[in-house]
Every structure is written in C-alpha cells, then in structure tokens.
DSSP file (Angstrom, degrees, kcal/mol; ACC not computed):
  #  RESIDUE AA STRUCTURE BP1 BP2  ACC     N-H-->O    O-->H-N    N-H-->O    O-->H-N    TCO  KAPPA ALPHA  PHI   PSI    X-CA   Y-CA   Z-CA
    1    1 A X     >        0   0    0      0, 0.0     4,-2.0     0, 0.0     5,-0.0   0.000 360.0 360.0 360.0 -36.2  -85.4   53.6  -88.1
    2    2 A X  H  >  +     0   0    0      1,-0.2     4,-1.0     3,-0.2     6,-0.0   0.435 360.0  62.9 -92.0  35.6  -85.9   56.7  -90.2
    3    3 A X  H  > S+     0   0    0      2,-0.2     4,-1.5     3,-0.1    -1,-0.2   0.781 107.4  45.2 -96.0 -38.4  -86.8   54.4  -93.4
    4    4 A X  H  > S+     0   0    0      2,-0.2     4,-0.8     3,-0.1    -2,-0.1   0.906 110.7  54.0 -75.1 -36.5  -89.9   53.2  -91.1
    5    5 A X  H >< S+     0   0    0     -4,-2.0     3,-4.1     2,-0.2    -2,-0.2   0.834 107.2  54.3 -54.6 -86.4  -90.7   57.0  -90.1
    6    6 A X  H 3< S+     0   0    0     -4,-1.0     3,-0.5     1,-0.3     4,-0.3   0.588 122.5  25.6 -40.0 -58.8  -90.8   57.7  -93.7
    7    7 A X  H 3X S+     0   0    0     -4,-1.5     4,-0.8     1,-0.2    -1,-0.3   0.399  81.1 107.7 -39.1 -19.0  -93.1   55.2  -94.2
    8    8 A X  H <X S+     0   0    0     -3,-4.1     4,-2.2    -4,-0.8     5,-0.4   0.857  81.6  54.7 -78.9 -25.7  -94.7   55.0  -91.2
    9    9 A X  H  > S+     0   0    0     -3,-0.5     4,-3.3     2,-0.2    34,-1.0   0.988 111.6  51.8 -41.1 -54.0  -98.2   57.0  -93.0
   10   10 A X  H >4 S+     0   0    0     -4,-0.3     3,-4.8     1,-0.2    33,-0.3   0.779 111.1  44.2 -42.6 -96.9  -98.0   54.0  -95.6
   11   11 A X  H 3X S+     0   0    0     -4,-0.8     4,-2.2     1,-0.3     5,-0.4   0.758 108.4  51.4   0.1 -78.2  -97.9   51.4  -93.1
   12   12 A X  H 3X S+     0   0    0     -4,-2.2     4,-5.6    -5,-0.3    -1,-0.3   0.970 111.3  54.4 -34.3 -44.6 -100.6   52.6  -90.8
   13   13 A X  H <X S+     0   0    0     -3,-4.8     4,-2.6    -4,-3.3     5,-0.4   0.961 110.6  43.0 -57.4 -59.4 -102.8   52.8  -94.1
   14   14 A X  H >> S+     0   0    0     -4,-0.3     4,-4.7     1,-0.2     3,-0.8   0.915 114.7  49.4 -34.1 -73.2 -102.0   49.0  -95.0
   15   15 A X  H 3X S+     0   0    0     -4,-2.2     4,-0.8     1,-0.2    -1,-0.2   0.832 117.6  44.1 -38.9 -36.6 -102.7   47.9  -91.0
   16   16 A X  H >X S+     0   0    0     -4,-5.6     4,-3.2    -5,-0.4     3,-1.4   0.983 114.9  49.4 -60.3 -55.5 -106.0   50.1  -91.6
   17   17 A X  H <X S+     0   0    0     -4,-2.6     4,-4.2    -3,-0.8    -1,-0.2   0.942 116.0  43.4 -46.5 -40.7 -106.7   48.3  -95.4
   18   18 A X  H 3X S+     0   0    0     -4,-4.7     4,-0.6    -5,-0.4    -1,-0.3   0.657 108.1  54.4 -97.4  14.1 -106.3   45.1  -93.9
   19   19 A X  H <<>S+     0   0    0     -3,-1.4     5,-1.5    -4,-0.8    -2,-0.2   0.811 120.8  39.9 -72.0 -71.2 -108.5   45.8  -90.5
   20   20 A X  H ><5S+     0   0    0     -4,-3.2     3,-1.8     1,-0.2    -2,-0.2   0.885 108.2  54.3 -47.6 -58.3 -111.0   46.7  -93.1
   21   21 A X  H 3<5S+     0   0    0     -4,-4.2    -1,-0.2     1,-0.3    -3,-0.2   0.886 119.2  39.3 -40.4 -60.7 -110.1   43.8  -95.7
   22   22 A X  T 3<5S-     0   0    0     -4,-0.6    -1,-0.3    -3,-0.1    -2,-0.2  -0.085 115.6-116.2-102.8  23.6 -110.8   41.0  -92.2
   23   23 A X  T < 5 +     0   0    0     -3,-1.8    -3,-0.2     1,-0.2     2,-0.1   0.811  60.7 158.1  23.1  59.8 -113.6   43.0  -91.0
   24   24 A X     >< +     0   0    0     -5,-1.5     4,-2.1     1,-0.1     3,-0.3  -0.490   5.9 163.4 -88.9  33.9 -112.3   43.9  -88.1
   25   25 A X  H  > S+     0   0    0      2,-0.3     4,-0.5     1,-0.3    -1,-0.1   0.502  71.9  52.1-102.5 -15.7 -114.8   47.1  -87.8
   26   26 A X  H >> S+     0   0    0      2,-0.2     4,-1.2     3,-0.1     3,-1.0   0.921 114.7  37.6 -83.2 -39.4 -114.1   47.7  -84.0
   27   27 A X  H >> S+     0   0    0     -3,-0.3     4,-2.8     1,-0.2     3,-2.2   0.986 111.9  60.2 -75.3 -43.7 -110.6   47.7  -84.1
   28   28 A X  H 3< S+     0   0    0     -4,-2.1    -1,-0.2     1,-0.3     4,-0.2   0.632 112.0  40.7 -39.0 -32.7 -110.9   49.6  -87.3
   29   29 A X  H <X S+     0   0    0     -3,-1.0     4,-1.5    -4,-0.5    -1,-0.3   0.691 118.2  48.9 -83.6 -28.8 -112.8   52.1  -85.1
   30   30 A X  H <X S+     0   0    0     -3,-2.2     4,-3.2    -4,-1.2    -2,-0.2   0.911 110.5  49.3 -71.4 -69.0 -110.3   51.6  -82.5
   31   31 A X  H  X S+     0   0    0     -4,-2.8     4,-1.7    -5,-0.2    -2,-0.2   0.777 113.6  44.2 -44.6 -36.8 -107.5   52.0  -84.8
   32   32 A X  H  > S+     0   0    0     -5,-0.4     4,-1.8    -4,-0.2     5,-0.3   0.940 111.5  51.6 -80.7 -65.1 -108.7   55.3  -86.4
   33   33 A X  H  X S+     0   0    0     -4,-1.5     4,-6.7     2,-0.2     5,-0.3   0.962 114.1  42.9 -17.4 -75.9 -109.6   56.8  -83.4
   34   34 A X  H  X S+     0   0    0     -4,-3.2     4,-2.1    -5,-0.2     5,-0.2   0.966 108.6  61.9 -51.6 -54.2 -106.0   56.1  -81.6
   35   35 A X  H  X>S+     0   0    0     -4,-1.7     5,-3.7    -5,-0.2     4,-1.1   0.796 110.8  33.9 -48.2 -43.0 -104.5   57.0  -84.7
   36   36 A X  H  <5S+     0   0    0     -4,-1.8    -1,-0.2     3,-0.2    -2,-0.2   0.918 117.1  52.2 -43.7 -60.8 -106.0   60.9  -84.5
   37   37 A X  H  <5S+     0   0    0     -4,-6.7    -2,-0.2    -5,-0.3    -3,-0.1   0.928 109.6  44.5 -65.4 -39.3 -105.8   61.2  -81.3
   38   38 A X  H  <5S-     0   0    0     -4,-2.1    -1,-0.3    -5,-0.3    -2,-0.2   0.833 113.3-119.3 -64.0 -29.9 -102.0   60.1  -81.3
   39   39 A X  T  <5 +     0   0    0     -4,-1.1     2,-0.5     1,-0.4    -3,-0.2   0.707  64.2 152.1  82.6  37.4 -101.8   62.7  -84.6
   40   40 A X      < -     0   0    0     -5,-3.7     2,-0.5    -6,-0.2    -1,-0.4  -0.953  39.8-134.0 -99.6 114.9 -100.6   59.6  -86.6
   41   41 A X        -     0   0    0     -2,-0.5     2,-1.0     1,-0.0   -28,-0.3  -0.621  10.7-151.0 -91.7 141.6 -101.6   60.0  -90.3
   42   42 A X        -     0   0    0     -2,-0.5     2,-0.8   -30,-0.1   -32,-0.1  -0.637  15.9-127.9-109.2 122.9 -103.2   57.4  -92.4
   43   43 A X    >   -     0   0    0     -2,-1.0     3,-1.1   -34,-1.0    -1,-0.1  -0.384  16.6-168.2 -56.4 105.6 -102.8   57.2  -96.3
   44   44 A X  T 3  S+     0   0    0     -2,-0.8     4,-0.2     1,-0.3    -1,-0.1   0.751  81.0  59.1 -77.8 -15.9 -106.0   57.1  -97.4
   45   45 A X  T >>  +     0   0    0      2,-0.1     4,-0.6     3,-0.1     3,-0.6   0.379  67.6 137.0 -90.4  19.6 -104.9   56.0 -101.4
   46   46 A X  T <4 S-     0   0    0     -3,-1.1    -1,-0.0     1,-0.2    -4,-0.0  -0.433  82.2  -4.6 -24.6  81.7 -103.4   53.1  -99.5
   47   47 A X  T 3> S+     0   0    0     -2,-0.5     4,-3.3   -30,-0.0    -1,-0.2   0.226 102.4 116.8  86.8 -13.9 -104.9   50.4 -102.5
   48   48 A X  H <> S+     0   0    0     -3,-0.6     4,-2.4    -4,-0.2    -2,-0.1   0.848  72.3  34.0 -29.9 -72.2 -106.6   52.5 -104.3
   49   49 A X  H  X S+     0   0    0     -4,-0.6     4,-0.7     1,-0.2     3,-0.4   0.952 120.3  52.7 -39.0 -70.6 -105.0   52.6 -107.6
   50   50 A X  H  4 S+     0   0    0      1,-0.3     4,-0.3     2,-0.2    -2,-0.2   0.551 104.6  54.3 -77.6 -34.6 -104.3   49.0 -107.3
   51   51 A X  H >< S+     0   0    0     -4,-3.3     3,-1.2     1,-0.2    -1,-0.3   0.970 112.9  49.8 -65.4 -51.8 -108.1   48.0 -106.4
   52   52 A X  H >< S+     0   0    0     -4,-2.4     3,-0.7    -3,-0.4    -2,-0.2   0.853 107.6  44.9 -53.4 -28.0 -109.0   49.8 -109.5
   53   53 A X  T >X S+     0   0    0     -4,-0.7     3,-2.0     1,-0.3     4,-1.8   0.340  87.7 118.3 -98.3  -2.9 -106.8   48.4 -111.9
   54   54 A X  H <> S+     0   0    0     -3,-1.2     4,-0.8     1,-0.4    -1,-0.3   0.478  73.5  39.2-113.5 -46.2 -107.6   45.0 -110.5
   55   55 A X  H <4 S+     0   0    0     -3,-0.7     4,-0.4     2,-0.2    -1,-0.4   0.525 106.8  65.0-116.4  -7.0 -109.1   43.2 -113.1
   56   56 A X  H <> S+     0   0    0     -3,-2.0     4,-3.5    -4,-0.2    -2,-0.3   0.898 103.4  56.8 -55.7 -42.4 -106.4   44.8 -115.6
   57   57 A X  H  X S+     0   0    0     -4,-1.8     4,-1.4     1,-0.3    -2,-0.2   0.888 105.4  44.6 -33.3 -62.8 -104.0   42.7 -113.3
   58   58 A X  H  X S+     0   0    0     -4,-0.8     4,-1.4     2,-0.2    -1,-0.3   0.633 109.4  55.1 -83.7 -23.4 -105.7   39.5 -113.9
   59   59 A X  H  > S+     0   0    0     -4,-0.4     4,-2.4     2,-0.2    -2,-0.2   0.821 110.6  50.4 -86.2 -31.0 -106.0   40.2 -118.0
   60   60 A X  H  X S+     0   0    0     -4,-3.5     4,-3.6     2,-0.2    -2,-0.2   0.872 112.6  48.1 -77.0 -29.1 -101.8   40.7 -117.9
   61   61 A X  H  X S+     0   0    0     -4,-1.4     4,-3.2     1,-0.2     3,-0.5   0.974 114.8  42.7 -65.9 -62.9 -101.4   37.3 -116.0
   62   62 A X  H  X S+     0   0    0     -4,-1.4     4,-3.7     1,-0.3    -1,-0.2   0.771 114.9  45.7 -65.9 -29.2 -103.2   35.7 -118.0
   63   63 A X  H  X S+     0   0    0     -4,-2.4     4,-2.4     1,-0.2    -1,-0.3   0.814 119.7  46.4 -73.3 -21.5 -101.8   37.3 -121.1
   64   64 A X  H  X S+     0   0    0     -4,-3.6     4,-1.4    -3,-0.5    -2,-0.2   0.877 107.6  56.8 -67.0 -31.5  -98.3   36.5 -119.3
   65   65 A X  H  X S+     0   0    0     -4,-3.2     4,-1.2     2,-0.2     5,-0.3   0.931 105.3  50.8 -43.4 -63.9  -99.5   33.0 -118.6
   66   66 A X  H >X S+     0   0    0     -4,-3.7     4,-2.1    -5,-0.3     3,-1.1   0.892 111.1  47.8 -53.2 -38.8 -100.1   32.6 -122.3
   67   67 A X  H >X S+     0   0    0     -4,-2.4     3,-1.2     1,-0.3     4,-1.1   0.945 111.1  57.2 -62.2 -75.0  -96.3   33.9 -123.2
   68   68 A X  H 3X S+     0   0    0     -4,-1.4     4,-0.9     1,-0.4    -1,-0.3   0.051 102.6  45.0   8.1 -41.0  -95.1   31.7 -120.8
   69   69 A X  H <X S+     0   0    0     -4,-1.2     4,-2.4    -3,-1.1    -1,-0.4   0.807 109.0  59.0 -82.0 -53.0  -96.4   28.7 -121.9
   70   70 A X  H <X S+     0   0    0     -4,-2.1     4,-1.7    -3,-1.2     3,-0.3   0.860 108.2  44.7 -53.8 -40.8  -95.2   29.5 -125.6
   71   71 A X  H >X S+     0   0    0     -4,-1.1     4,-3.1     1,-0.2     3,-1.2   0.996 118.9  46.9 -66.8 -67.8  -91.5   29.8 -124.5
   72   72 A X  H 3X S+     0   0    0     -4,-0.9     4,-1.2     2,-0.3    -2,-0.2   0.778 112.4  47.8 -26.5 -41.0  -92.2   26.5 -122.4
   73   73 A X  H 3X S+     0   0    0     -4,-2.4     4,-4.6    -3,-0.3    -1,-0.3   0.919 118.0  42.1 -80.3 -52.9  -93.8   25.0 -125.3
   74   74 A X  H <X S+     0   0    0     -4,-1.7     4,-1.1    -3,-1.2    -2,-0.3   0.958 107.5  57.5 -60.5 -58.0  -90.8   26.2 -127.3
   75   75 A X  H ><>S+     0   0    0     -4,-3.1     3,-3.1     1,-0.3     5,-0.7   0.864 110.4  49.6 -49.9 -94.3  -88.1   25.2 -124.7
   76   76 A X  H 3<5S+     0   0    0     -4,-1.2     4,-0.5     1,-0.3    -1,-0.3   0.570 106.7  52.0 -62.8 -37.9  -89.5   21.4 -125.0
   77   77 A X  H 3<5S+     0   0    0     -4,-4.6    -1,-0.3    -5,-0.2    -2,-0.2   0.729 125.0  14.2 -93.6   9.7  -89.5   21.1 -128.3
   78   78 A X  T <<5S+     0   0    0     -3,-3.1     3,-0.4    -4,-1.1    -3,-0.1   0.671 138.6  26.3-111.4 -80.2  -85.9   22.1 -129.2
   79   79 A X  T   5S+     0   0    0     -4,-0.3     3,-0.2     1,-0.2    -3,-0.2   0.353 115.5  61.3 -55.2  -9.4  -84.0   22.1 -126.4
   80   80 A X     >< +     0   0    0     -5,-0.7     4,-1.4    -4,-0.5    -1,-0.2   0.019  68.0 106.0-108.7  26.4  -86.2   19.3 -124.0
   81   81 A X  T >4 S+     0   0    0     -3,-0.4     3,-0.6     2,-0.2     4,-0.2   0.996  78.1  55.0 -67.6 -44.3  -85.6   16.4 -126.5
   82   82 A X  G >4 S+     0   0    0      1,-0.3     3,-0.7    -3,-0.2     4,-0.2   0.776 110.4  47.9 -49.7 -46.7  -83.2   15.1 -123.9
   83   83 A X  G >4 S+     0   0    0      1,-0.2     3,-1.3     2,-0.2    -1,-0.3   0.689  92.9  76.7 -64.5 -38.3  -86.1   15.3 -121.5
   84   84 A X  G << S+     0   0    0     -4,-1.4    -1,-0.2    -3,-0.6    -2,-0.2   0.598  89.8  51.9 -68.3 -29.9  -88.4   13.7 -123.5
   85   85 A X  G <  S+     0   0    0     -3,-0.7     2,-0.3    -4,-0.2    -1,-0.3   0.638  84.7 100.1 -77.4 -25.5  -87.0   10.3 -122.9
   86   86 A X    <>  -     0   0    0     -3,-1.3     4,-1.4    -4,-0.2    -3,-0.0  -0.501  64.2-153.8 -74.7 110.3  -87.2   10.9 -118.9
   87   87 A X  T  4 S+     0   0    0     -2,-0.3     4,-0.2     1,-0.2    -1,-0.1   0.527  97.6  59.1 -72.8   3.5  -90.7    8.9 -117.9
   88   88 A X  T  4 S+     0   0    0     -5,-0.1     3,-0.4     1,-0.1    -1,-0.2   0.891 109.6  37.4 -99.9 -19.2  -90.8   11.4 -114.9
   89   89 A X  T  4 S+     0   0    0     -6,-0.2     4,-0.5     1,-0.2    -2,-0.2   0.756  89.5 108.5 -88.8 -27.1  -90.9   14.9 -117.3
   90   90 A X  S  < S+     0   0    0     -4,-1.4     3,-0.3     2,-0.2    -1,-0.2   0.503  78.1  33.7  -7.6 -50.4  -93.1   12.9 -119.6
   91   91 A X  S >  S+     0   0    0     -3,-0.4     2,-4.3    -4,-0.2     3,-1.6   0.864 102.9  72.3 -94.6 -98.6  -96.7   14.9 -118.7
   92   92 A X  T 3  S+     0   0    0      1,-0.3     4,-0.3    -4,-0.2    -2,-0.2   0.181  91.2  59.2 -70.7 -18.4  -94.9   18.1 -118.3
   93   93 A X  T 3  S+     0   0    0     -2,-4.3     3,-0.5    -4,-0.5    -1,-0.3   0.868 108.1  49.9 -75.6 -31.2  -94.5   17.7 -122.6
   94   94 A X  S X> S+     0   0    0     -3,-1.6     3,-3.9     1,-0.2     4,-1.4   0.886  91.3  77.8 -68.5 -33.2  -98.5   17.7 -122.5
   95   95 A X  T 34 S+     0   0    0      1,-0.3    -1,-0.2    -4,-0.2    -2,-0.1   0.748  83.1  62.4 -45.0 -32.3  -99.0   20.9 -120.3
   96   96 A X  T 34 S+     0   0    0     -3,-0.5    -1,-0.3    -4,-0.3    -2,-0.1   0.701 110.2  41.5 -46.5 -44.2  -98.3   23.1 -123.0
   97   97 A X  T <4 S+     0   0    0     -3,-3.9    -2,-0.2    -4,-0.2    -1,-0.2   0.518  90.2 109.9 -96.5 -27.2 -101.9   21.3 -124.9
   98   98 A X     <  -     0   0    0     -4,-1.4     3,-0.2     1,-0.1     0, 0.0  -0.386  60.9-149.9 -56.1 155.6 -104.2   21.2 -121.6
   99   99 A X  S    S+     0   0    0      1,-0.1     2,-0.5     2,-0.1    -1,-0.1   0.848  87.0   9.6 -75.7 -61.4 -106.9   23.4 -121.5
  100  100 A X    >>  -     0   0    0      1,-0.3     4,-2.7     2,-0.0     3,-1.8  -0.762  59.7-170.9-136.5  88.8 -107.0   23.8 -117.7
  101  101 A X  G >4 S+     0   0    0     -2,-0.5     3,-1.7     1,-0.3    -1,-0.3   0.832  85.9  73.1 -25.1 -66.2 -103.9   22.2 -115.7
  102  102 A X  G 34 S+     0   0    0      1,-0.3    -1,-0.3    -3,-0.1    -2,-0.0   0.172 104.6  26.2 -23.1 -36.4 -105.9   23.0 -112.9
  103  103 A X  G <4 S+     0   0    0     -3,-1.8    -1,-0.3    -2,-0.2    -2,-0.2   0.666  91.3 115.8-140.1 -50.7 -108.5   20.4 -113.2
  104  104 A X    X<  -     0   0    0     -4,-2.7     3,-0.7    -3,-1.7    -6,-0.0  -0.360  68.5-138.1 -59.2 130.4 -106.0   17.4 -115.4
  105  105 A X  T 3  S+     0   0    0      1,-0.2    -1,-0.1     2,-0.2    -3,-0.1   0.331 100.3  68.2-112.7  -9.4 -106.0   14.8 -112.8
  106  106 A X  T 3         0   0    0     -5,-0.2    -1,-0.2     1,-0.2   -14,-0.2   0.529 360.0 360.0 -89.9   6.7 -101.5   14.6 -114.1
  107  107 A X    <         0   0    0     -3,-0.7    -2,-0.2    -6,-0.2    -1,-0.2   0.388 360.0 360.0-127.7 360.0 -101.1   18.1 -112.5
C-alpha cells in the first residue's frame, strides 16, 4: 500500500492525462476540482517529456526496425537454411526484401 501512496501524485496525473486524452472535459473538471478540494496532488509533467520527444520515438523504431530486419535477414541466410526447405517459412525468407509488409497481401 505505501508503493501506491508514493505514487499516488503520478497516478492521479495519468487518470487526469487520459481524461484529457478521451475528452472527457466534465469529468476532467470533475476530477480536478475533487482532486483540490480532497488536497490530492496532480503531476502536472505527467507526459510531458514523453509527448515531446514523440516523434524522436518513432525515428528509433524505425531505426530499430531496420537493425532488426538485418539480424533477421542474417539469421535466414546462415543459420535458416534448414528452414528454407519448410513450404510454411517459405515467405518469411522474402520479408527481409518487401518494401511495406504492411500492405504484401503474404503478410
């Protein structure tokens, strides 16, 4: 119980972020209010950082994406020869050479 007291500012902030997030803007009002009045404080950098950095986020997946592939890429051609014969792993040699899995009608 006192690991969620420690917390319990953090917390509040999230329920607040994500009140906010769902446009939820009466209980958001609701929520703030009760929360003063109770003397419950809310973290206000509760996403902050994390909103900014946001689209750093999405440039590290994708540069993780790319490592990711290359060890895959790697894996199949030394160690997946065995695999190679297996009609069910079969596409899984191509994935490495699509453009956009997403969209290739074998993925």
């Amino acid at each position: 119980m006192g690991d969620i007291l420690a917390h319990e500012s953090e917390l509040l902030g999230l329920v607040k972020e994500y009140l906010d997030f769902a446009e939820f803007e009466d209980t958001l009002k609701t929520f703030s209010k009760e929360c003063k009045v109770k003397g419950k404080p809310l973290c206000k950098n509760v996403g902050g950082p994390l909103k900014k950095d946001s689209k750093s986020l999405v440039i590290q997946d994708k540069q993780e994406l790319d490592k990711r592939i290359s060890y895959f890429k790697t894996y199949l051609e030394t160690k997946g020869a065995a695999l190679s014969q297996t009609t069910e792993f079969l596409p899984f040699y191509a994935l490495p050479f699509v453009p956009n899995p997403m969209v290739h009608p074998s993925f």
